[in-house]
Each structure stands twice: as structure tokens, then as C-alpha cells.
C-alpha positions in Angstrom: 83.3 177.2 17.1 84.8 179.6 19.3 82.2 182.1 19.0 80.1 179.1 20.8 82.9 178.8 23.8 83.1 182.0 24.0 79.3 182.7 24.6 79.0 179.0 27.0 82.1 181.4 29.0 79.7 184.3 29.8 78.5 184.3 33.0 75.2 187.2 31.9 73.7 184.2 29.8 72.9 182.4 33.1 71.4 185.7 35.2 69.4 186.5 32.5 67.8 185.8 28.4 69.1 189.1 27.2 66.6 189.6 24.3 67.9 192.4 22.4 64.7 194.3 22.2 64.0 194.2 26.0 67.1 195.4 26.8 68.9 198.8 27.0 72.0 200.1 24.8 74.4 202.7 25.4 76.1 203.9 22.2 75.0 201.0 20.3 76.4 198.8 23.2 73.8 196.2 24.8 73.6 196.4 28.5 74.6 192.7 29.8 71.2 192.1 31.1 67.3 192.9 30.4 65.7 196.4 31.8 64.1 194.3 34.2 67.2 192.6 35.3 68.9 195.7 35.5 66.3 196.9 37.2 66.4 194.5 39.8 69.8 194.2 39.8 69.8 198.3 40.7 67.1 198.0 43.2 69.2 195.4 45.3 72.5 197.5 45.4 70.5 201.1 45.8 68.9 199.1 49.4 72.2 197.6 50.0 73.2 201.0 50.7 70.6 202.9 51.6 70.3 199.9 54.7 73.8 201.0 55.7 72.5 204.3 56.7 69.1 203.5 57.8 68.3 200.2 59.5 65.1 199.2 60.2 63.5 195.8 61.9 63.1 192.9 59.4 59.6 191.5 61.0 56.9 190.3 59.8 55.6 193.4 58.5 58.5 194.1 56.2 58.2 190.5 55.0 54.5 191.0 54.0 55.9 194.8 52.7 58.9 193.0 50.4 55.9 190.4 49.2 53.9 194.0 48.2 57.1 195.0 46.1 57.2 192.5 43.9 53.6 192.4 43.0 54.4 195.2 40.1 56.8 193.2 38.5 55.0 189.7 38.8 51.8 191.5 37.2 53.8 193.4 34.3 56.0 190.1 33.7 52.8 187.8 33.7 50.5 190.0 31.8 53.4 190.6 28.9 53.9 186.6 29.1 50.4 186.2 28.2 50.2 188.5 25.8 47.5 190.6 26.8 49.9 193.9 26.3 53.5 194.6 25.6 55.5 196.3 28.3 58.4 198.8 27.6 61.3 199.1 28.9 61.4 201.8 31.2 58.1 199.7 33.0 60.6 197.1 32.7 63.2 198.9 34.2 61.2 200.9 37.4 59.1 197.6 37.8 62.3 195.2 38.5 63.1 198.1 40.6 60.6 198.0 43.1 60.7 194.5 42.8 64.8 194.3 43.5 63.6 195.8 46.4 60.9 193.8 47.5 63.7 190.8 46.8 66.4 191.9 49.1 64.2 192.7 51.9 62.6 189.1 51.4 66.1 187.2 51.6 67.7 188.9 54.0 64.3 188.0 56.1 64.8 184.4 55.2 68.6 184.3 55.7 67.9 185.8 59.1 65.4 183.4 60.1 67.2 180.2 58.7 70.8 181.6 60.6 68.7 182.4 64.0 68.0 178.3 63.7 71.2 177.5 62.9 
């Protein structure tokens, strides 16, 4: 019983499935979330910073570029679904990457555009 509370208490369950074999481990220690959610979760903080140095126009030509940069993941995540092939987890990993990327760039073009109306 509180094994169970324990586990409804963890926040990771909600972010992401944590399947043990799509996910990295350190010293025998699984990573809180997937490859791909880590690395999405990766991509967004390594453009966090890397837009604090170098800021560029969100347009629509970065909105069409963050839709390019999630392609890779939707393909590898859609085809693995399916089961045509099995991905690994460093595709994982450099797939939600890219795609974190893609992601950040997309919302902070939508939050933009919904607080210019505001």
C-alpha cells in the first residue's frame, strides 16, 4: 500500500511512461524519464541558454523551421509505434533532441503571438 502512494506521489510518472528498456541508467540507476524525454527535455534547456546569448527573430520562418525539427522524432516515434523497426536509445535520445528544440522554438512563437493579442 504505500509502495502505491508513493509511486501516485511522483511527479516523472506524469512527464513521461518510463519503460525500463527505453530508458538510460547510470550505475544501475534509471534515469527519471525515457531517452527521448530526456532528450527533449535537454534540447529545451541547451536553447534556453544558447537563446540568452544569441537571439534571433521568432517569424514565420522559425515557426515553419521548429515544425522541421520535430519531423525526426515524430517519424522515429511513429515508425517504432507501428512496428516497422525498433529504435535505440541513443536515436531516442538525439531525436528528442532535435525535437526539444523544434518544441521550444514552436511555443515561445505561440506564447508570443497569443501575449501580442493579449
Amino acid at each position: 500500500m504505500l509502495a502505491n502512494c508513493v509511486d501516485t506521489m511522483n511527479p516523472a510518472k506524469y512527464m513521461c511512461h518510463r519503460i525500463p528498456e527505453r530508458s538510460f541508467f547510470i550505475k544501475g540507476h534509471q534515469f527519471p524519464v525515457c531517452a527521448r524525454c530526456t532528450g527533449f527535455y535537454t534540447g529545451l534547456v541547451v536553447y534556453l541558454i544558447f537563446n540568452l546569448f544569441y537571439r534571433h527573430p521568432y517569424d514565420l520562418n522559425m515557426l515553419f523551421i521548429s515544425m522541421i525539427l520535430m519531423i525526426p522524432v515524430a517519424i522515429d516515434g511513429i515508425t517504432q509505434y507501428f512496428g516497422p523497426r525498433e529504435s535505440t536509445n541513443n536515436l531516442r535520445f538525439i531525436t528528442g533532441f532535435i525535437g526539444g528544440i523544434g518544441l521550444i522554438i514552436f511555443l515561445k512563437i505561440i506564447i508570443r503571438g497569443i501575449l501580442s493579442v493579449l
